[in-house]
SEMI-506794 format. One record per residue (C-alpha): residue number from 1; z, x, y; residue in one letter. Coordinates in Angstrom, 1 decimal, decimal comma. Layout:
(NUM; (Z; X; Y); 'A');
...
This chain:
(1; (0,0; 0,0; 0,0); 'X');
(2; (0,9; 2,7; 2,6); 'X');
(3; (-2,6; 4,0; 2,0); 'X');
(4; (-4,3; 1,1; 2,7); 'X');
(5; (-2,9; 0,5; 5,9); 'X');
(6; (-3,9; 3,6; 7,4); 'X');
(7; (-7,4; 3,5; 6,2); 'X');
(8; (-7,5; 0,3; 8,1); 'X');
(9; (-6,1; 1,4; 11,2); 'X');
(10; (-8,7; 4,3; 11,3); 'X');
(11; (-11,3; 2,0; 10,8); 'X');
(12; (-10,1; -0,2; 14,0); 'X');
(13; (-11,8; 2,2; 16,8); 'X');
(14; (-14,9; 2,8; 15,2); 'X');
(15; (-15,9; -1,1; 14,3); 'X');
(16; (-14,9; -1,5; 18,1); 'X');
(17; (-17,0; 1,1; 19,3); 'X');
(18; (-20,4; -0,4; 17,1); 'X');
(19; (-19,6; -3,8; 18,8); 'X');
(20; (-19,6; -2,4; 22,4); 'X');
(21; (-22,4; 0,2; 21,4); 'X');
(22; (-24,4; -3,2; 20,4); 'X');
(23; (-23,4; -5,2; 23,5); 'X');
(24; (-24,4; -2,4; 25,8); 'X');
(25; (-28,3; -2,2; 24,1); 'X');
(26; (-30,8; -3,4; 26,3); 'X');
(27; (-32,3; -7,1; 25,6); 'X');
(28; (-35,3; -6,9; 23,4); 'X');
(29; (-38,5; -9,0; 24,2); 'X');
(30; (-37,6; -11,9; 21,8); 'X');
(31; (-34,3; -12,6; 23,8); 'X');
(32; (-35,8; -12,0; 27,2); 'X');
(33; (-38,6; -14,6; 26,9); 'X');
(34; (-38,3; -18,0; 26,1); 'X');
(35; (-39,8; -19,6; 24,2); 'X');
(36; (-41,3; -23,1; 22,2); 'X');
(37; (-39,3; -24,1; 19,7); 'X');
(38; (-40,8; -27,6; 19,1); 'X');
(39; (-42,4; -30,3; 20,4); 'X');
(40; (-43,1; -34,2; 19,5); 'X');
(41; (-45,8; -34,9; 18,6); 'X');
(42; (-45,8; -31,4; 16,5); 'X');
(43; (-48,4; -28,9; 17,2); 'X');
(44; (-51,6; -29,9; 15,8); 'X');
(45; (-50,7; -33,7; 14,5); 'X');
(46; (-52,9; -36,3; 13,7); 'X');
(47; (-50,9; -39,7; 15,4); 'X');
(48; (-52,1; -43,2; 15,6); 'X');
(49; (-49,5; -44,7; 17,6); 'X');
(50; (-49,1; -43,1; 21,3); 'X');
(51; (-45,4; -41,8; 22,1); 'X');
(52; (-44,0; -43,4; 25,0); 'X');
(53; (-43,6; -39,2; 25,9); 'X');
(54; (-44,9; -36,0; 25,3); 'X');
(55; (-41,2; -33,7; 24,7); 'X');
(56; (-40,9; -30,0; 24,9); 'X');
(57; (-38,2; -27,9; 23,3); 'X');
(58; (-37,7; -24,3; 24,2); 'X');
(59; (-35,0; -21,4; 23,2); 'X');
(60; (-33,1; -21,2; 26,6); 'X');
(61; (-32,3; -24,0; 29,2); 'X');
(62; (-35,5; -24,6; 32,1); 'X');
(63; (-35,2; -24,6; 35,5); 'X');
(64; (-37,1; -27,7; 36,5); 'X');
(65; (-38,2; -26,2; 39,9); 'X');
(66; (-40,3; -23,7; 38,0); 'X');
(67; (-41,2; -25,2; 35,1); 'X');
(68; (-45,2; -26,8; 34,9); 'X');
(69; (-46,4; -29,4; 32,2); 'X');
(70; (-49,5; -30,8; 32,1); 'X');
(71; (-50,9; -33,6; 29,7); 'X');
(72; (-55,0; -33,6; 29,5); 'X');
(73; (-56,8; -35,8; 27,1); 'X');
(74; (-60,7; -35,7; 25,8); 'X');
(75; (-63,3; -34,9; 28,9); 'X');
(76; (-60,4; -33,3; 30,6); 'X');
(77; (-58,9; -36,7; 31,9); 'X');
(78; (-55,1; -36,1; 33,0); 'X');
(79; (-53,0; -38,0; 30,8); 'X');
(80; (-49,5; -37,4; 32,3); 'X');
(81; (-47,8; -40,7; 33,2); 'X');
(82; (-45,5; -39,3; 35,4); 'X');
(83; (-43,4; -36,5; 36,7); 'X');
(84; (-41,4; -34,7; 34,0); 'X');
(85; (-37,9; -34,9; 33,3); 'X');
(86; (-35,8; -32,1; 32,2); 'X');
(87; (-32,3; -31,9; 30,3); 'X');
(88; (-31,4; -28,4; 29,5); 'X');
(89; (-33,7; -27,0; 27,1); 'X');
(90; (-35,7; -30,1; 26,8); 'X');
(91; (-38,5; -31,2; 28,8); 'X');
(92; (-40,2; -35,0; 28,8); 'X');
(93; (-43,3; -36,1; 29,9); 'X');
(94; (-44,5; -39,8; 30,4); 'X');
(95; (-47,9; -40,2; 28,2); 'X');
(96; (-50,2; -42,3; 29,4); 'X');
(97; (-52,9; -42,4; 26,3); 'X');
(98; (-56,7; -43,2; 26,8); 'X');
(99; (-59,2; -42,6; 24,6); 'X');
(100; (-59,1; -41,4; 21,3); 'X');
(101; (-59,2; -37,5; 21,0); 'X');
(102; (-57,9; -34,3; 21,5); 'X');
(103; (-54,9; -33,8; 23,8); 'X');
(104; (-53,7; -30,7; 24,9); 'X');
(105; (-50,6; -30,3; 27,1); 'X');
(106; (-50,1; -26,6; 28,8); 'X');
(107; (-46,8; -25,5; 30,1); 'X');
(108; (-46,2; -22,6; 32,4); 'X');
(109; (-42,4; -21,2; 32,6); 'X');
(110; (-40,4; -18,0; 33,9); 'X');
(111; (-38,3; -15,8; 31,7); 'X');
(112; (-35,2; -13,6; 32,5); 'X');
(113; (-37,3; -10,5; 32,3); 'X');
(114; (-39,4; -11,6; 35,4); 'X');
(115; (-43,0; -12,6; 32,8); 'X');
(116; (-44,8; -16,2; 33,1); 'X');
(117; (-44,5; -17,8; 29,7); 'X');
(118; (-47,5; -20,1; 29,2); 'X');
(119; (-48,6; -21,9; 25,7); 'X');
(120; (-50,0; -25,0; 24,8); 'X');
(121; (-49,6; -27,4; 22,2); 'X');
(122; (-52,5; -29,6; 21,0); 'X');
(123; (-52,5; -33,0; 19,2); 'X');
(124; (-55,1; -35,5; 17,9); 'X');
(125; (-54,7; -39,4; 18,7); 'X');
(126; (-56,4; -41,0; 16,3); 'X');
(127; (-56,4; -44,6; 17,9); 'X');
(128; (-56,7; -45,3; 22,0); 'X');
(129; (-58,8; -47,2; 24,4); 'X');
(130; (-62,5; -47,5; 23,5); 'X');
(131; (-64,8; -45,6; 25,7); 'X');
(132; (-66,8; -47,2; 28,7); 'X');
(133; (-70,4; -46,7; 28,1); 'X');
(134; (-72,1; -44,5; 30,2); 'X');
(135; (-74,2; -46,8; 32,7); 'X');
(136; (-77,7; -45,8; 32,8); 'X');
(137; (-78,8; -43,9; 36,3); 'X');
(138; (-82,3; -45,9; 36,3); 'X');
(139; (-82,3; -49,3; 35,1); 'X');
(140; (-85,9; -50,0; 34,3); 'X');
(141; (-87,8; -52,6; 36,0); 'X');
(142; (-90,1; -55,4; 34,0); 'X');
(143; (-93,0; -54,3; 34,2); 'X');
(144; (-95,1; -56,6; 37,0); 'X');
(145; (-97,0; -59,4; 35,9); 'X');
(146; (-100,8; -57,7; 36,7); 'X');
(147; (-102,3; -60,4; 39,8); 'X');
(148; (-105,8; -61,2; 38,6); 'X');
(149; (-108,4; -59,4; 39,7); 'X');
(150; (-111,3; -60,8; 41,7); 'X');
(151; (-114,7; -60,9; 40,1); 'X');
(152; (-116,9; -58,1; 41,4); 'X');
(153; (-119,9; -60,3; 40,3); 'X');
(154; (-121,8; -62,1; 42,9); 'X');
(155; (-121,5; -66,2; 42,7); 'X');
(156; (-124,1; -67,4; 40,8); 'X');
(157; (-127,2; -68,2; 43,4); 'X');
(158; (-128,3; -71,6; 43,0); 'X');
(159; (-131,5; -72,0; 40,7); 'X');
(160; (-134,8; -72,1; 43,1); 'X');
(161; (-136,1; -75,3; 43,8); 'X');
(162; (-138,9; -75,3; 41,4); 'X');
(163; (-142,7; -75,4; 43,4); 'X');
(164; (-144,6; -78,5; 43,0); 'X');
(165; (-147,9; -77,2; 40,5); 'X');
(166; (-151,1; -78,2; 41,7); 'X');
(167; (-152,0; -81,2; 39,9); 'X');
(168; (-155,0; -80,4; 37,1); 'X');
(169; (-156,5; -83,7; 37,9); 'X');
(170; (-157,6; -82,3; 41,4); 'X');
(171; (-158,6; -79,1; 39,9); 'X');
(172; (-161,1; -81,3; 38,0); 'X');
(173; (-162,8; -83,0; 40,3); 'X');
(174; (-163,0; -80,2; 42,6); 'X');
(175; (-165,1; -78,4; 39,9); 'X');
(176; (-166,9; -81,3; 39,0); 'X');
(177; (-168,3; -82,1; 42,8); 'X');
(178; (-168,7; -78,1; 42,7); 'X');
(179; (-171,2; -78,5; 39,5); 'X');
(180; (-172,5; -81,1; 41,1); 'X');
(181; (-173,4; -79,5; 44,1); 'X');
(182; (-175,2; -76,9; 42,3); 'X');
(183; (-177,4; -79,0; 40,0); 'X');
(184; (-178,4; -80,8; 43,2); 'X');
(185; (-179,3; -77,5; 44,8); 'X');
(186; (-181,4; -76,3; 41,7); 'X');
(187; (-183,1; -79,7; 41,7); 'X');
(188; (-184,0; -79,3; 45,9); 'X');
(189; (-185,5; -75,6; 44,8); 'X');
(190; (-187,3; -76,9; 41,5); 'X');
(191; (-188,4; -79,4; 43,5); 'X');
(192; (-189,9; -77,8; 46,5); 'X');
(193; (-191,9; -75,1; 43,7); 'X');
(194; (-193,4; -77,7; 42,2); 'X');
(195; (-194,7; -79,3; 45,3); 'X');
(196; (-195,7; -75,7; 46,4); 'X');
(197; (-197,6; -75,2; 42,8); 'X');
(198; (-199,7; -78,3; 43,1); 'X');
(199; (-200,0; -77,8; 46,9); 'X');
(200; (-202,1; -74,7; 46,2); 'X');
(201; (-203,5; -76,0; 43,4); 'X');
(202; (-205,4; -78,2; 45,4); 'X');
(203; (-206,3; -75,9; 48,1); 'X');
């Protein structure tokens, strides 16, 4: 027993020394950052029912006058349905869902070693508001009812009044008074040869 109790008492100043050599080490990086510890929804889950908030936990309490969230959902539409509310190491955001998609919400916080922490976390909402369809930039026009085009072709002329023929029957007797005529005329000069003949005939 006597030993024992003086091993012990040796041992005293040297496990005091390790736990002041320990205190006295400067902070590695894992304590002087903080950091994400969780989040709801989780990093990278698939959720069909909106949370009323987006909630970020971290290692070490936030100071809410330097702390940044932002909530963006798919075509980079803010998504944040208010300002956030913090309670020590917790920060809450209000979600306000849209469409179905990716959201991503990007935080931005100081550590103790004077570094910007930034991350992100990303989660899929499988159910939201249906998309308005993208209205069309020229709406096209009926096409115009073609006017009818006026006929280049001339109005018909009215048919010519059709000249009286010369009637045949006239034509006929002309020729016949003609012939006529003629015969009487050969007759006159047979005549007046004959009489001429016998006239010096006689002589």
């Amino acid at each position: 027993m006597g030993g024992r109790v003086p091993r012990l008492v040796r041992a005293v100043p040297v496990l005091v020394g390790v736990a002041l050599g320990v205190a006295l080490l400067p902070a590695s990086p894992a304590f002087a950052h903080n950091s994400l510890t969780g989040s709801n929804p989780a990093d990278g889950a698939k959720v069909a029912t909106a949370p009323a908030a987006v909630e970020l936990r971290f290692l070490a309490k936030l100071d809410p006058d330097r702390t940044k969230v932002t909530v963006t959902g798919p075509d980079n539409i803010p998504a944040a349905g208010g300002e956030p509310t913090f309670s020590g190491s917790r920060v809450r955001v209000p979600f306000a869902p849209g469409a179905a998609g990716l959201y991503i919400v990007d935080y931005q916080l100081p550590s103790s070693d004077g570094h910007p922490v930034k991350g992100e976390v990303r989660f899929t909402l499988t159910t939201g508001t249906a998309a308005a369809p993208p209205s069309p930039s020229v709406t096209p026009s009926a096409s115009p009812t073609p006017s009818p085009t006026p006929s280049s072709a001339a109005p018909d002329s009215p048919s010519a009044t059709p000249v009286a023929a010369t009637g045949t029957g006239d034509a006929g007797r002309g020729w016949l008074w003609a012939a006529a005529g003629g015969l009487v005329l050969l007759a006159a000069l047979a005549g007046g040869l004959f009489l001429r003949r016998r006239r010096s005939a006689r002589t």
